[in-house]
N, C-alpha and C positions, 0 to 999 in steps of 0.2 A: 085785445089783439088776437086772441084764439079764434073769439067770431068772425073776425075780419078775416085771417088766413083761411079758414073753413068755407065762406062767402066767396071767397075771390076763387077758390078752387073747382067750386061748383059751380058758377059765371058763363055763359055760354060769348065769353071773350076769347079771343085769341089766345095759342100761347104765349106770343109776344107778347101782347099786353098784363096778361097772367105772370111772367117773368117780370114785368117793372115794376108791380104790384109787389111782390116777393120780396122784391130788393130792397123798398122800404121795408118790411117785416123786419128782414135779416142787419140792416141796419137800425134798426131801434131794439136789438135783442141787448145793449150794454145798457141800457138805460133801467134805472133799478124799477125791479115789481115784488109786488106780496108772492109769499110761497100758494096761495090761491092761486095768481094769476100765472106763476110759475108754473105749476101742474096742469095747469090748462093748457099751454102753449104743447109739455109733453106727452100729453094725451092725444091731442089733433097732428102732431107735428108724429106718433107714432102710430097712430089709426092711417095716414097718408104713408108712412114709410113700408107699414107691415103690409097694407090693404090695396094702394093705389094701382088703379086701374090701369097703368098708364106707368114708363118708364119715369115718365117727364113726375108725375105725381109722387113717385118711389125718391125720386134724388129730389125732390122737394120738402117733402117731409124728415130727409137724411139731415140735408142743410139744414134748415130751421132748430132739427132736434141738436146738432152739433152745436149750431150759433149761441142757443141758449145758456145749454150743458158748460159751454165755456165759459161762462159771463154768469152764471148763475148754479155755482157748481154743490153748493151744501142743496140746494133743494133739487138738484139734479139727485145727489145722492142720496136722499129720500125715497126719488121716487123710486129710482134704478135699487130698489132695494132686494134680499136676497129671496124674498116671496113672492115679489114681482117677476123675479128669475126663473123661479124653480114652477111657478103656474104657468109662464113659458114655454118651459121644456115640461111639462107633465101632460099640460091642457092644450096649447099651443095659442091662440091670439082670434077669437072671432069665429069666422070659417075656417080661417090659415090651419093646418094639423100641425104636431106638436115636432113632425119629422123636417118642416119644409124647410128650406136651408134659408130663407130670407129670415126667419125666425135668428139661425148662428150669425146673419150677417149682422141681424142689428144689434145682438150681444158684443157682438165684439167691436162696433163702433161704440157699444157704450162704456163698455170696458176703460175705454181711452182716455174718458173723464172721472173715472172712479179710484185708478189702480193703487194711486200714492193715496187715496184716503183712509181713515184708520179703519173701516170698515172690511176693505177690499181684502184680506186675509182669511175672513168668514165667507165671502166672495166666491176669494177663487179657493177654496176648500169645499165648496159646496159644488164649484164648477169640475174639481176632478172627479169628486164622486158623480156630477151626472157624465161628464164624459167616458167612463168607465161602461155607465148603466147604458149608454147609450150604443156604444161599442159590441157589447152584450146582447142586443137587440136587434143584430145583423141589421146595419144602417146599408144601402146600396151606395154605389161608387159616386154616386152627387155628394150625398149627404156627408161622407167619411173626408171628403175635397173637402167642404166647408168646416169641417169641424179642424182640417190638418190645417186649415190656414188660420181656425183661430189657436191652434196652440201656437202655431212657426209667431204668430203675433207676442201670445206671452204664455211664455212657458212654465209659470206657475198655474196655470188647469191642467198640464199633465200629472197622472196617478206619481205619487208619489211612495216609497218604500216600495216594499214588496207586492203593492198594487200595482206596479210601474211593468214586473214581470205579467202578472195579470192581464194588465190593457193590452199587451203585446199579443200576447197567444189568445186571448179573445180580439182583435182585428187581426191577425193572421185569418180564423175562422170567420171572420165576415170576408175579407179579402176572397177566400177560398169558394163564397156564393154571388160572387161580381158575374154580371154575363151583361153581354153586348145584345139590346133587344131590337138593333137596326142594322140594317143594311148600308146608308147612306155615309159614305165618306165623311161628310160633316161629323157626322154623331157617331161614327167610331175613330175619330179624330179626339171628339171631345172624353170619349169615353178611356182612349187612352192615357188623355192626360189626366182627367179623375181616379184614374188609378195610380199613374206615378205619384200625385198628391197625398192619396191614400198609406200608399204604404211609402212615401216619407215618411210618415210620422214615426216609421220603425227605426228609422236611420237616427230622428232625433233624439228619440229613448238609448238607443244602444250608444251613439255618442257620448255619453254623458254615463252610463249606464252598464257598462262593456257585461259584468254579470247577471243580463237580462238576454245577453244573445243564446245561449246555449239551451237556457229552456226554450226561449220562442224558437229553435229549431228543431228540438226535440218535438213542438204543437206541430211544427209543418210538414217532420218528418209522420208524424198520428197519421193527419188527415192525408198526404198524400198516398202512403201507405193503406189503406181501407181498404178492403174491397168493396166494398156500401154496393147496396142492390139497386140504390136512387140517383141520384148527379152525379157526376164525374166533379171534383175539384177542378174551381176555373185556373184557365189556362194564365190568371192575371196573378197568380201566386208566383210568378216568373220574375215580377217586379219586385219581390224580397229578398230574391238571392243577393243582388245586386250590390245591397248594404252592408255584408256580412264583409271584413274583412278578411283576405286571404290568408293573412297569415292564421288564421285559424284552420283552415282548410282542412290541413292535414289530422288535428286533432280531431275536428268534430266527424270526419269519415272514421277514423278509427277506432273511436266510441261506437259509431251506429254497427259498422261490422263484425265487431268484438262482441257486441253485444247478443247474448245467445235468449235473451228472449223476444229479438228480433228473428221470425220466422224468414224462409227463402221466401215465400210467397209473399209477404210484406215489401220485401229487399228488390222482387223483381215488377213490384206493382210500385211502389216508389221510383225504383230509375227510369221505368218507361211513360210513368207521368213527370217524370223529370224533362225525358227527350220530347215531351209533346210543349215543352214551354221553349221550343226552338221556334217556335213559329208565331211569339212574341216578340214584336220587337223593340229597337230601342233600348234593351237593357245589355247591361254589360256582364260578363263574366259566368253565362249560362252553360256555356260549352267547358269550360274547366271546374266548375262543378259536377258535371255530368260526369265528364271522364275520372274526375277522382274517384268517386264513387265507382265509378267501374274497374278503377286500378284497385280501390282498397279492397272486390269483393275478390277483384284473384288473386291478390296479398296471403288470402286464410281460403285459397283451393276451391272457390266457390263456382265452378267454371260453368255449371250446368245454367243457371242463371243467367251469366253474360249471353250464353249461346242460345238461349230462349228469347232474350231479348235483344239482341241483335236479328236473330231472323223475323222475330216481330214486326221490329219498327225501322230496317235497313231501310226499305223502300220509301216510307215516309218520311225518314232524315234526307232522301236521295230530292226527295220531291223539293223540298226548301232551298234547292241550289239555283233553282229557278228564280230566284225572290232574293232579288241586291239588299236588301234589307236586314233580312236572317241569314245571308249565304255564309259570312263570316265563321257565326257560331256555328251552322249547320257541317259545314265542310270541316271542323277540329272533329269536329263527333264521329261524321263518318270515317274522317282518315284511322282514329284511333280503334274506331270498332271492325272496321275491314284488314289493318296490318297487324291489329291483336288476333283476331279470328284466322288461327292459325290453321287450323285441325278438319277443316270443308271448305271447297271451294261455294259450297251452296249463297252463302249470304250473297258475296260476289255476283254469283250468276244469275241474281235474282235482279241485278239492275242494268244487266246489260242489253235487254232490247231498249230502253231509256238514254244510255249514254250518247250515241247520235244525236239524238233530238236534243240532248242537253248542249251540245257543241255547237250547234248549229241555232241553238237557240241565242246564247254566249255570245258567239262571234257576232250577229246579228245588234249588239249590244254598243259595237265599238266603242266601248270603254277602255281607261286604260285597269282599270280594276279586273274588268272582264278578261283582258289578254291577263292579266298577271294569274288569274285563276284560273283558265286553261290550262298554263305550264303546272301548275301546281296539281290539277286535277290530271292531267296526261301520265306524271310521274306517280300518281299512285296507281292508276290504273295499268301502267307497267312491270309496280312492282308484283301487282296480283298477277299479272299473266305469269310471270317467270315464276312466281310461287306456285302455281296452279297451271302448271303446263299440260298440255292435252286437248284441248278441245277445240282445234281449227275450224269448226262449223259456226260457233258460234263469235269467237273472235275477229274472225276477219270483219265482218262490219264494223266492229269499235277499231281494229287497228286501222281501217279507210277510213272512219271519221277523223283520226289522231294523227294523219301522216303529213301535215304540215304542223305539226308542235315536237318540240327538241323531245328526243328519249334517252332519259337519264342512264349512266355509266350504269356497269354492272356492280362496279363497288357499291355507288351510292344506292342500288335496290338494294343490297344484302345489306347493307347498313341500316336500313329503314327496316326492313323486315327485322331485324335481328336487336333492334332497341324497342320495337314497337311490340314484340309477341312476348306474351304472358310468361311470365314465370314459369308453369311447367308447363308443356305440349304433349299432355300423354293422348296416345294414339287412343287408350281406351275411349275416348270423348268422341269419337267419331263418332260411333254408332248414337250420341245425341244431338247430331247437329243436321237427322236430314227429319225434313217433314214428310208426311204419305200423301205422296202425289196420286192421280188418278192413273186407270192406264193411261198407256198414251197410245195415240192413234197406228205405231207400228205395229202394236198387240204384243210387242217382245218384253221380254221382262229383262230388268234390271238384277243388279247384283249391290248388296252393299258394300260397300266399302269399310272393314272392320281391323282398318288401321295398317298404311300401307300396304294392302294385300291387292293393289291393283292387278300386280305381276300375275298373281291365280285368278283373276277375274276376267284378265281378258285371254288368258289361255283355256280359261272353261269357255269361256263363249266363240271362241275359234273352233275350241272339240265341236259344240255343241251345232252350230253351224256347217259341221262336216255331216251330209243330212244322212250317211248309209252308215257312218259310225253310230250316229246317235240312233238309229233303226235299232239298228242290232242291240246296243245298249239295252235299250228300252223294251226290247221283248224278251231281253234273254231269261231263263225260267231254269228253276233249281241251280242256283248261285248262293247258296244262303252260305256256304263255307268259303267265298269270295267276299269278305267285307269291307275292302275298297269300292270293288265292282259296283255291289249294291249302294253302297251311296252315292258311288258313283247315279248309279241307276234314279234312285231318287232324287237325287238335282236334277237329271236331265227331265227329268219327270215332272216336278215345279214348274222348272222354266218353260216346257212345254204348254202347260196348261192349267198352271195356276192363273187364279185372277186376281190378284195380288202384284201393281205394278214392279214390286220390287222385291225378293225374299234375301234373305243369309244365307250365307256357303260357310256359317261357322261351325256346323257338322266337318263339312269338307276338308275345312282347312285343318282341322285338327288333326285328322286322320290322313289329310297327305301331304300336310306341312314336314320337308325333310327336316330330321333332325337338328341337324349344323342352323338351319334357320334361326336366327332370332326372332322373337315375336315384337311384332311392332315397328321392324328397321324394313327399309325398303330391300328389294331379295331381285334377283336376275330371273327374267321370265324362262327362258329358253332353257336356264336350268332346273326350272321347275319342272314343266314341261318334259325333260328327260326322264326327270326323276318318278313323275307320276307314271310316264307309261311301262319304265321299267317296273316300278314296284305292282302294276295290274299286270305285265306281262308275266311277272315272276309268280303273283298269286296262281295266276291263272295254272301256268307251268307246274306249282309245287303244287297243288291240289288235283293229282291228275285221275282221281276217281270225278270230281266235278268235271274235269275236261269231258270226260266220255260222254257224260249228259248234256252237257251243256248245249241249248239248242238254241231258234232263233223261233219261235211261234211263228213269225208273218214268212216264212222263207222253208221252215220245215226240213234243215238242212239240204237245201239247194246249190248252197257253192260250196259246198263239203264233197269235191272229187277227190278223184287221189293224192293230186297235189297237194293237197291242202289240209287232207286229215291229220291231226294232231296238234295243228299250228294252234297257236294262240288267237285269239279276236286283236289284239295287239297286232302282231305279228302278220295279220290278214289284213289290217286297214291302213297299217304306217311300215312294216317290215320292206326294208329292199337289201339287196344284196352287193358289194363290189368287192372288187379285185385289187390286189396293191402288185406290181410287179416290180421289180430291181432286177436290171441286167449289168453284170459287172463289164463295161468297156476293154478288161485287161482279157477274160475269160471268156468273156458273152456266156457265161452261165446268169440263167436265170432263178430269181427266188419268189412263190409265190404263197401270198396269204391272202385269202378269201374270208370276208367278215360281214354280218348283217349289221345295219343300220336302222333307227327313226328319224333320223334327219340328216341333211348333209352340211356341212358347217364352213359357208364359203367366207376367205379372205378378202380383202379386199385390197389388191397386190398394189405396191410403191408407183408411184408415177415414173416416168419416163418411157422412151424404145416403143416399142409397139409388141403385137402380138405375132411376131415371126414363127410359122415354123407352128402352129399351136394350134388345137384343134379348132373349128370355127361352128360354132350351131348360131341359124339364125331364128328369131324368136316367134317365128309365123312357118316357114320354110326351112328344113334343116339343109345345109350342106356335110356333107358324111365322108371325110378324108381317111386315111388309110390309115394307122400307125401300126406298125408292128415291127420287129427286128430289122428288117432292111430298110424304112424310114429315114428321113435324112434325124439329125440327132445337135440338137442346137447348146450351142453352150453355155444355157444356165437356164433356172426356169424365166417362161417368158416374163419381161415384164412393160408394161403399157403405158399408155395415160389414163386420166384418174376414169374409172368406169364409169362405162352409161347406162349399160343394162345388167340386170343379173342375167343376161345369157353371155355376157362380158367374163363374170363373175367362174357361172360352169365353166368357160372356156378356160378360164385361169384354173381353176381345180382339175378340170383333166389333162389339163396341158404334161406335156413330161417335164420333170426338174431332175437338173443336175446336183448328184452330189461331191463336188470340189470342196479343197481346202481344207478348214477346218471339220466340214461334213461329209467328208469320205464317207465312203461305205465298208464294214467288215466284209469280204467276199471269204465263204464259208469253202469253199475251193481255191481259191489261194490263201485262205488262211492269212489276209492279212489287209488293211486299210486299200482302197482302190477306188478312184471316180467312178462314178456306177449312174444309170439314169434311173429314172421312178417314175411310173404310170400308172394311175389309177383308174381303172374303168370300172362302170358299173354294171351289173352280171342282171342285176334282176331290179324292175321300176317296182317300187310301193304302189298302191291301188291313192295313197294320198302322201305324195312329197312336200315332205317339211323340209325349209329353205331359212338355214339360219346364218346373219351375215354377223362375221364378226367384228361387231365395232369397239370392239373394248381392248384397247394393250396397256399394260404396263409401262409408264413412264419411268426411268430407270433415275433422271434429273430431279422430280418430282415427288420417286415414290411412292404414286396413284396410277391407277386404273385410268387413263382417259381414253375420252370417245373419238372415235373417229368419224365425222358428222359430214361425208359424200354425199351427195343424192346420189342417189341410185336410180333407177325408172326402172319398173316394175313391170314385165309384158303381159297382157290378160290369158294369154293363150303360150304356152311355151312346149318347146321339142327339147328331149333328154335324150342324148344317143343312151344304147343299152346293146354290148358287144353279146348275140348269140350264139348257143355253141352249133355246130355241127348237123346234129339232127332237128334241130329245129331250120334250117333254110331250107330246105327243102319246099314246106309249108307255107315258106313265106318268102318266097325266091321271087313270085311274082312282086312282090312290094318291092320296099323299098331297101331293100336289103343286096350287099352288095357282099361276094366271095371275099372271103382275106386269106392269105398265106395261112394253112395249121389247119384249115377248115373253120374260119369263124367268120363271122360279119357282123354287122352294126344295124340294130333297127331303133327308127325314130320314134318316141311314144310320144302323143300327145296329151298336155295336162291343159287345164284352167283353174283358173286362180280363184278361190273360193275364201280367204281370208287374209288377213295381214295385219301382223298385232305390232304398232306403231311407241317408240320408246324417246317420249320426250325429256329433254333433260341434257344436263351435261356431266354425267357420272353413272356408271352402273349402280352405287350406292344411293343415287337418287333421282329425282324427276317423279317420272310418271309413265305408265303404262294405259295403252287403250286400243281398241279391234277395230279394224272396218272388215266386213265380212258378207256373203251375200248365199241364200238359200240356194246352191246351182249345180247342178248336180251333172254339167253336159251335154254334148252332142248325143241324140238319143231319148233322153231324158227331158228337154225345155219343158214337155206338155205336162211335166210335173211342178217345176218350180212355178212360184206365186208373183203379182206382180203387187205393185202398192195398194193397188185393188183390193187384194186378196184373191182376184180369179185366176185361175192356171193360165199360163203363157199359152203364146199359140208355138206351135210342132217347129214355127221356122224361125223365132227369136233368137236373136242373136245374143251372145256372151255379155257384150255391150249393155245390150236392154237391161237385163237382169238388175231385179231392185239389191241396193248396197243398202247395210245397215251400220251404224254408226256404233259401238257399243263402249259406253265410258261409266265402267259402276253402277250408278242406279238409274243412267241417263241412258237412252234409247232411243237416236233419231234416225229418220231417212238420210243417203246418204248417196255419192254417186263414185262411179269408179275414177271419174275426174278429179275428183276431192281426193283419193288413195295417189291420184299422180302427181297430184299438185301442191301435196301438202306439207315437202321440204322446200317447195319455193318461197311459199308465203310464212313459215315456220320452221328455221332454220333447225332448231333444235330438236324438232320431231322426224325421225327421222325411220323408215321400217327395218324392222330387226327379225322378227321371221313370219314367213309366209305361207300357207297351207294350197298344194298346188293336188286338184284331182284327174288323174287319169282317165284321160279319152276312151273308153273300150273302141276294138277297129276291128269287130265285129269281125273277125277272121278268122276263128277257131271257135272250135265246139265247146270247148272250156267257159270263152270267154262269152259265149250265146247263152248258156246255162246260167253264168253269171249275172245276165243282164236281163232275163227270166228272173231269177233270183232276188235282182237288186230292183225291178218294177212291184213286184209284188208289197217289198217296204212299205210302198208308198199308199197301199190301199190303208184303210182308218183298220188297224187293229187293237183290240181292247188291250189296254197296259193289263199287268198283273194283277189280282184280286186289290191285297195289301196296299201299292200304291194309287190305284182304285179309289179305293174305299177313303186315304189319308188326304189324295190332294182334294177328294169330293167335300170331307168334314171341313179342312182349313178353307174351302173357297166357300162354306155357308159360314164358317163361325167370321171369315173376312167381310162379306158382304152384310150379314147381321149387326 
């Protein structure tokens, strides 16, 4: 019968005719034979199975050996013996190799007739031990498929005892060298599924087994954790997690992070080859492994880690949202790593030129999954803005992608932000969570941000952008008994001309953080701001053997007339002067106190009534009304609707107010309570007007500080009456200066607006601080300031033109003065809080010719100091080195 099957095979017959052929075979397999002719039939019927050319010759030789094996089962089990097995797997069959997996197919079709015989013990004892050896032998994801479906068949070939742990973590370790060597759909279709087959086999062991999961996690945690100089661990180790039941979850993280001979570097090279098995799909429960692990490392303070690996791999979890497949798990991971990532808006802003395209990618999708994960993405994305308020340049394009999806309450962000952030938010982590960007193409440098210290970063970058302050600064010479000054001096000195996109002001702030400060809590700019330039005015002042030296190299004492000698550099570039007048109504005695200023600190008065009766400056053009004693005399201060301009603003600050009622006036000549008026004028303009609005009152209901969140509109160019005495009209009688009763008048000065440091947020106690600001020094001057070029403006540029810069911490963009006017419409809660206005010189006086002599020469390139010299020259080679 063997000859005849072997005959008919080789026949150059049809297959049909080769198939009827067969069929007799397969029907005379019950009809009894000698164990000769028995062995015969299993030898051609497995030379055909293992060998055949041909599908059709493969399940030819399957059937016949099955037919037999049934019907002739003691000589089947002869031959199917445990030598015949074991030369199979050692040697493999012919040419066949000992790997090929048609080899495990026909083991396990013979299996079927053997298992109940008394043999099959010794069998399948010999079949755990090669499945073990085999395993050991890093089998590829074919071979690991055929062997899982001979165990799923019978589960006595699996390692049995504590070999059972064994086989686990040695097929973890083959799992871990699985790679996909095609391209073609087909075959990584198939190769998918060879994998999920593969590590079945782990699910079956631990089923049965549950004391074999914790070492084989401990094998996954090994290999994932390596740093190995050769392969990466494939991405198909994704398909293990899957088996692990959850409720272990929490133990086995907290083994691995407990665990102190687990290094950082182990801990952060395992989660982020965690996060790259996001991009496997099909398995389930990736993403809450992931984040555990991320919870358990900030469980025991490990923060530096998470923030390492979050900026790592933010953008490549961001990439997976694209892909319905992994979006799932990809979006649990990012949400938990962007509303944990408390302490930098960096991660965040590292995928927002993406977020558009992702939307429009989505929509394009019409899905209903799609729309559901819009809303879902829209609302995180909202809750980072409100955490991370400040930067309208970049926002507004993600908020025009978002503005046809709902925007979650403000509850519900504070409630996601506030279960989703780490255990402890210490500010000190900041300084780990930025990478060293290049410069950037403004050439400005950055500032870091060393833990809420916005407030002094964008008031140093307001000074510093005041370009005749920061002159003088920077050449002044024998200050060494000024030690504010001087570091003062050497930040502006950095930020000038390091190359270094970004340095620390933690010199700075230690030295002009006030006291009362807490370190680490967000702090009010504008008081900051006070406080530094009084404590350099005071230096200046109480050092008054340095006053006498103190000079300016590029100016050579140029605007040291007699005005001015003694004054402080303070005092010279922010100093102005005004007047408080009260005349009592009962007496018309007047009472006067004259006091200098660095800033003027405008209200921003109740709505209603208008501005009757109250001085009017308009913000291009002044108008110059009269008040004095015989003025008409209105009965209360004025009050308006809600303001449009801060020239709205001055108009309410010099308006006259009534003091009635409650706020009578003591009249020191009658000796006794009396409605009195109050006028404030200012006597003498700063060379740079600081314009502080006050948004902050005291809620009484409350108990809080809140903000008062107006627009305002900000004019580029603004008129500041300034009432002069007597001897000065004369000189300036041709202008615009008009007589007043007593011998005084009123002349207009013109300023431009050279900064504005913008306070997002809804509470002085927090938000955020950041500058828009622009190198511009005025009428006179254009042929100095720079344009995004870098080449000097032409003589006739206008205010308008002048390039704006953006300045937000260690971020540094172009910027426009449209963006400064528009950026409480689009960003409600950004709103400007003070402003840096510079004085027009109007070239009228010999004083002010000298000055502007003076203030030209700045501008030529003069060498800084030796010292700072010599320190920014070492740190810009040890930087670029």
């Amino acid at each position: 019968m063997d000859r005849i099957l072997d005959a008919v095979m080789v026949s150059p017959h049809s297959e049909a005719v080769k198939r009827g052929m067969v069929r007799r075979v397969l029907e005379s397999a019950p009809q009894p034979l000698d164990s000769a002719q028995c062995r015969a039939m299993y030898e051609v019927s497995t030379k055909l199975f293992l060998l055949g050319d041909s599908e059709f010759e493969r399940d030819v030789g399957r059937e016949v050996l099955e037919a037999f094996a049934q019907h002739h089962s003691q000589e089947f089990e002869q031959f199917f013996n445990m030598r015949f097995v074991l030369n199979l797997l050692h040697v493999g069959y012919g040419p066949l190799e000992k790997r090929s997996h048609q080899i495990f197919h026909y083991i396990q079709t013979g299996l079927r007739f053997v298992a109940d015989s008394p043999s099959s013990l010794d069998l399948f004892h010999l079949l755990q031990i090669e499945v073990l050896r085999i395993v050991c032998e890093r089998p590829g994801p074919k071979l690991c498929a055929r062997v899982s479906k001979l165990l799923s068949l019978y589960p006595q070939c699996i390692p049995s005892g504590n070999l059972q742990t064994v086989f686990c973590q040695q097929l973890i370790l083959s799992i871990s060298h699985f790679q996909c060597k095609s391209d073609g759909d087909d075959e990584i279709l198939k190769f998918l599924e060879n994998v999920t087959k593969a590590s079945g086999m782990l699910q079956g062991v631990w089923r049965n087994n549950v004391a074999a999961i914790l070492p084989s996690l401990k094998e996954l945690f090994i290999v994932i954790s390596s740093p190995g100089g050769g392969s990466v661990p494939s991405n198909a180790l994704a398909s293990v997690v899957q088996y692990v039941p959850l409720e272990l979850m929490d133990a086995v993280v907290r083994n691995l992070t407990n665990d102190k001979n687990i290094s950082d570097a182990q801990m952060l090279t395992a989660i982020s080859r965690m996060v790259d098995w996001l991009s496997w799909p099909l398995t389930r429960n990736i993403d809450k492994w992931i984040i555990a692990l991320m919870k358990g490392v900030a469980a025991v303070n490990k923060f530096r880690i998470l923030i390492e690996v979050t900026l790592m791999k933010i953008e490549q979890v961001f990439s997976k949202l694209f892909y319905p497949v992994v979006r799932e798990g990809a979006v649990s991971v990012l949400s938990y790593m962007l509303l944990s990532f408390q302490q930098s808006p960096e991660a965040f802003h590292l995928l927002l030129p993406q977020i558009p395209q992702l939307i429009l990618s989505i929509t394009r999708e019409e899905s209903d999954s799609g729309r559901d994960f819009l809303v879902q993405l829209a609302q995180l994305i909202h809750c980072l803005i409100f955490r991370f308020t400040g930067f309208p340049d970049i926002y507004e394009p993600v908020l025009g992608a978002l503005k046809d999806l709902p925007v979650p309450s403000e509850n519900r962000i504070k409630q996601l932000l506030g279960q989703n952030a780490w255990a402890t938010q210490k500010s000190d982590l900041a300084s780990y969570c930025h990478r060293v960007p290049a410069k950037n193409d403004t050439g400005k440098t950055g500032l870091v941000n060393l833990g809420n210290t916005c407030y002094m970063n964008s008031v140093i970058q307001a000074l510093f952008m005041a370009s005749d302050f920061r002159h003088r600064v920077l050449h002044l010479t024998q200050c060494d008994a000024l030690s504010l000054m001087m570091k003062l001096q050497s930040l502006f000195a950095f930020l000038e001309r390091s190359q270094r996109p970004t340095i620390s002001p933690e010199s700075f702030l230690t030295a002009s953080c006030p006291p009362w400060f807490n370190p680490g809590a967000q702090q009010d700019c504008s008081e900051y701001l006070r406080y530094l330039l009084d404590r350099l005015h005071e230096e200046e002042k109480t050092n008054s053997n340095t006053i006498q030296n103190l000079r300016c190299l590029s100016i050579a004492g140029g605007i040291e007339n007699s005005e001015s000698t003694g004054r402080t550099l303070i005092q010279k570039m922010f100093g102005g002067k005004m007047v408080t007048r009260i005349r009592c109504l009962h007496c018309e005695n007047i009472s006067r106190r004259e006091e200098v200023f660095t800033d003027l600190s405008l209200a921003l008065p109740p709505p209603r009534t208008s501005l009757s009766g109250s001085f009017i400056i308009d913000p291009v053009q002044p108008v110059v009304e009269e008040i004095g004693p015989s003025s008409q005399i209105p009965t209360s201060k004025p009050q308006r609707q809600a303001p449009q301009s801060i020239t709205d603003l001055i108009n309410y600050f010099l308006s006259p107010e009534m003091l009635t009622g409650e706020n009578k006036y003591h009249c020191q000549k009658c000796s006794t309570l009396r409605d009195a008026e109050k006028v404030v004028e200012v006597t003498e303009g700063p060379h740079y007007l600081i314009l502080t609005l006050l948004r902050f009152s005291f809620d009484i209901g409350t108990m809080r500080r809140r903000k008062i969140s107006d627009n305002v509109s900000i004019p580029l160019v603004l008129k500041l009456p300034v009432r002069v005495s007597s001897r000065e009209q004369g000189c300036n009688s041709a202008g615009n200066l008009e007589p007043k009763p007593g011998g005084s008048a009123y002349e207009s000065l013109t300023y431009d607006l050279c900064s504005v440091v913008v306070h997002s947020g809804v509470s002085s106690e927090s938000g955020h601080y950041y500058c828009y600001a622009r190198e511009y020094v005025g009428s006179g001057f254009e042929k100095h300031s720079k344009g995004s070029t870098g080449a000097p403006a032409a003589a006739n540029q206008t205010a308008a033109e002048s390039q704006w810069f953006l300045f937000n911490d260690t971020r540094v963009s172009y910027s426009s003065f449209e963006s400064v006017t528009n950026v409480t419409t689009y960003f409600p809660k950004d709103t400007a809080y003070v402003m840096f206005y510079r004085k027009r010189p109007s070239h009228q006086t010999e004083s002010e010719s000298e000055f502007i002599s003076a203030s030209e020469n700045l501008y030529r390139e003069e060498p800084l100091p030796k010292h700072l010299s010599e320190a920014i020259t070492k740190d810009n080679m040890m930087y670029l080195q």
